[in-house]
C-alpha positions as CSV (number, residue, x, y, z in Angstrom):
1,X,85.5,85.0,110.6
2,X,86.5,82.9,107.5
3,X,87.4,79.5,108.6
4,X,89.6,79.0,105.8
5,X,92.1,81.8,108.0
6,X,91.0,80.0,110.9
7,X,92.5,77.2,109.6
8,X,96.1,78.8,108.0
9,X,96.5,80.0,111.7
10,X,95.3,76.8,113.2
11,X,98.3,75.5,111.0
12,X,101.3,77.4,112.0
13,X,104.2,75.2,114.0
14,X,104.7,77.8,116.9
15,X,102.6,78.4,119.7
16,X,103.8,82.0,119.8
17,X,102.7,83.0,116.2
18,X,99.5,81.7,116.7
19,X,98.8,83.7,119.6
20,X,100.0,87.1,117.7
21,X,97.9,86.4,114.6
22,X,95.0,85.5,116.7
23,X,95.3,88.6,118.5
24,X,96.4,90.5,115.5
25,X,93.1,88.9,113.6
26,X,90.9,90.1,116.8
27,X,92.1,93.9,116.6
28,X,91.4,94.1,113.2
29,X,87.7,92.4,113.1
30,X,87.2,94.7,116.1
31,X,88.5,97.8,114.8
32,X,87.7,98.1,111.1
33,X,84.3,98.8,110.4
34,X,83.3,96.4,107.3
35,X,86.4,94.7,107.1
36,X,86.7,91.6,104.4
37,X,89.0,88.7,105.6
38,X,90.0,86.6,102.8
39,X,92.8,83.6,102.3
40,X,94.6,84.6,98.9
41,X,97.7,82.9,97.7
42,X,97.8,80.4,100.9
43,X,97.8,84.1,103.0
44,X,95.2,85.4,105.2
45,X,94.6,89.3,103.6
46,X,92.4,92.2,104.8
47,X,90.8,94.5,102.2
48,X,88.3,97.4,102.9
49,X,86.8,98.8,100.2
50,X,89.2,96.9,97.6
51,X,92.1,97.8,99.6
52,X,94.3,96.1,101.2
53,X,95.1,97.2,104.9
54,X,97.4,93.8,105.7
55,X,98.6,90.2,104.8
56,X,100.1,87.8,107.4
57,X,103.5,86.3,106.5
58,X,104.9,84.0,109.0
59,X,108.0,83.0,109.0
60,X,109.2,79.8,109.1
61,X,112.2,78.0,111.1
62,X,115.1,77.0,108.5
C-alpha cells in the first residue's frame, strides 16, 4: 500500500468516505493481479500495465 494514499484517505472530513475508499482500495489490491497504486495530482489512481482502471474523487461539502 502507498502511504502517501494512505494518507489522502486518512485526510478526508467524513467518516463515511473513508470507510468506502478503504473498502474500495481493499477490493482493488485484492482483485487486480499487479495492480500499481499511485497519488497523482493530489488523487489516489490505479494503473495496470500503464492503464488506468480508476481515480478516487471525493466530494466535498459546500
Amino acid at each position: 500500500m502507498n502511504p502517501e494514499v494512505t494518507e489522502y484517505i486518512e485526510k478526508i472530513d467524513q467518516p463515511w468516505q473513508v470507510e468506502v475508499c478503504n473498502r474500495l482500495r481493499q477490493l482493488i489490491l485484492q482483485t487486480v493481479a499487479e495492480v500499481d497504486e499511485v497519488k497523482l495530482y493530489n488523487r489516489p489512481h490505479y494503473k495496470k500495465n500503464e492503464q488506468y482502471l480508476c481515480v478516487f474523487f471525493v466530494a466535498k461539502n459546500g
